[in-house]
N, C-alpha and C positions, 0 to 999 in steps of 0.2 A: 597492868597492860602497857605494852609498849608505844609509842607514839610514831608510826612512821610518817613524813610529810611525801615519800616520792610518790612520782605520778602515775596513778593505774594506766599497765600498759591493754591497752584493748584485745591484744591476741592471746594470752595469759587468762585462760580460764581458771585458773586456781588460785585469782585473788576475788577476793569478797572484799565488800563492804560493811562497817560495823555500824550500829546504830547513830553514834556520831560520825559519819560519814570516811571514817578513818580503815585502811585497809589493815587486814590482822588475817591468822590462820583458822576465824571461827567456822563452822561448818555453815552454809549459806541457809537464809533465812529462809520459812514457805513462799512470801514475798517473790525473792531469787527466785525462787526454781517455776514460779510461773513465769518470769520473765525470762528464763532459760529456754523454757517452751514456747514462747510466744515467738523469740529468737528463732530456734532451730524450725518453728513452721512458717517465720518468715523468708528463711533460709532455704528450703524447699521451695517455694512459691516461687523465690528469685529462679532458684535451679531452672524449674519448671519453666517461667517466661520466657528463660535464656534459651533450652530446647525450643522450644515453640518460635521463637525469635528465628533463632539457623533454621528449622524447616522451614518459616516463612520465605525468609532468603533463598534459600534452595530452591523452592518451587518458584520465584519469581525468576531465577536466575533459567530456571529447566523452559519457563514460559519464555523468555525474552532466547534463548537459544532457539527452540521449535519456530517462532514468528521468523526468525533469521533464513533460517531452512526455509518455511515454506516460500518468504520472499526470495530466495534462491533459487528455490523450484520455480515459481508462478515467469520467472525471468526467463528460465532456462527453455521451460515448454509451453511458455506463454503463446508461440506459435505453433505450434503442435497443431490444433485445431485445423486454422488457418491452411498449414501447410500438405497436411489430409484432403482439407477442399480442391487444391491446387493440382494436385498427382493424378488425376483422369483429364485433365485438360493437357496436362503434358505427353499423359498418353495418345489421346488425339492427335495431338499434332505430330508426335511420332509417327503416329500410322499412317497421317495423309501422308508425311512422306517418304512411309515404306512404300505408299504403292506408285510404280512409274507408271507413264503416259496418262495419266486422268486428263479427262474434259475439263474446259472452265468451268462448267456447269456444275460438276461432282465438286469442283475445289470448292466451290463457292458455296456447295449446302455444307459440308466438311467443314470452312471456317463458320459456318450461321449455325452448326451443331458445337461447336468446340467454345462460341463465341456465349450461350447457354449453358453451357458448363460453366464460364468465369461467370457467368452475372449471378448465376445459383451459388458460385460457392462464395462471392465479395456477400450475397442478402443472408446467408449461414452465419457468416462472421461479421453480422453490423455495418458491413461497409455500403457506403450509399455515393450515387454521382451527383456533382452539383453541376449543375447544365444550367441555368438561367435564361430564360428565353428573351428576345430581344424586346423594348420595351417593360420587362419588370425593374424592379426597384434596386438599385444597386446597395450588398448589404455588405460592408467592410469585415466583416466576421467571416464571412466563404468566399468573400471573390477579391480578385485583384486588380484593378484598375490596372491598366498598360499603356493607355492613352485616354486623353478626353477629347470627343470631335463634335460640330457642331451636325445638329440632327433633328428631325421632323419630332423625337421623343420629348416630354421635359426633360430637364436640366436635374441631373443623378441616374436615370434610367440606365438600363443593359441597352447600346446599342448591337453589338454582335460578342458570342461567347469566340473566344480562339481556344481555349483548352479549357475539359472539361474538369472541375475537382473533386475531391472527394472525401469523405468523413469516414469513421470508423466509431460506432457507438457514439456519436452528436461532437468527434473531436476531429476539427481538421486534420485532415492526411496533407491533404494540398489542398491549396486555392482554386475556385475557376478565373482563369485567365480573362478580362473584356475589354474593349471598348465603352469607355462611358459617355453616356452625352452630355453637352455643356452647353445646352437650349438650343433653342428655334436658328436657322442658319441665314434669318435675314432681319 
């Protein structure tokens, strides 16, 4: 028997190992050929995880494109709604000024009809007025201080609102504009 010392190349399935650990052309052991098998179902397994690995990928990639889109959409016709509400009040006021010579009388139930139209279509779409009435508590989260004057209320109260604010689902739109008081005036 011949002695070779080189080194088993790992890709080379047609060298064996001899009982003394020495490679030669002998036909491989029962030994071998379970670890042949044990090989080639490890080899499958790998296959296996690596398919399942790229679908995983895939479908993370298929999910993080759909999220994109709809954040795309939810962007695009996020006012959709909103602007639905809006188009009968535009209508209105088209029409009052299709029609010539009206009474103040007619104009003014005409804006207190068109003026119910917006309030219905801002409570459809969340949106709320912050109006503060003079005397409540001035709350830096909705209103805007404009001035502080001295006044019969305590000191932080709403003296008078000058514009009114508003929110849209508990998220300021705008501020209410006021006057705050800054105590007693003597």
């Amino acid at each position: 028997m011949s002695t070779n010392h080189q080194p088993l190349d790992p890709n080379d399935e047609n060298q064996a190992l001899n009982p003394e650990g020495q490679t030669g052309a002998e036909v491989p052991a029962e030994g071998d050929q379970d670890l042949a098998a044990l090989l080639e179902a490890a080899q499958a397994q790998v296959v296996q995880y690596h398919d399942e690995l790229l679908r995983a990928k895939a479908e993370v990639e298929n999910i993080r494109r759909r999220a994109q889109d709809d954040v795309a959409k939810a962007r695009k016709f996020g006012t959709e709604s909103f602007a639905e509400s809006l188009v009968p009040v535009k209508d209105s006021l088209e029409a009052a000024l299709a029609v010539p010579d009206q009474s103040s009388q007619a104009w003014r139930e005409g804006v207190e009809i068109t003026l119910k139209q917006l309030v219905a279509a801002f409570e459809r779409n969340l949106m709320k007025e912050v109006a503060p009435a003079a005397g409540d508590k001035f709350d830096p989260n909705v209103h805007q201080a404009i001035s502080s004057v001295p006044s019969e209320f305590p000191e932080g109260a709403v003296v008078q609102l000058l514009q009114k604010g508003y929110t849209i689902a508990d998220r300021v739109l705008r501020p209410a504009l006021v006057m705050v008081s800054s105590g007693s005036q003597g």
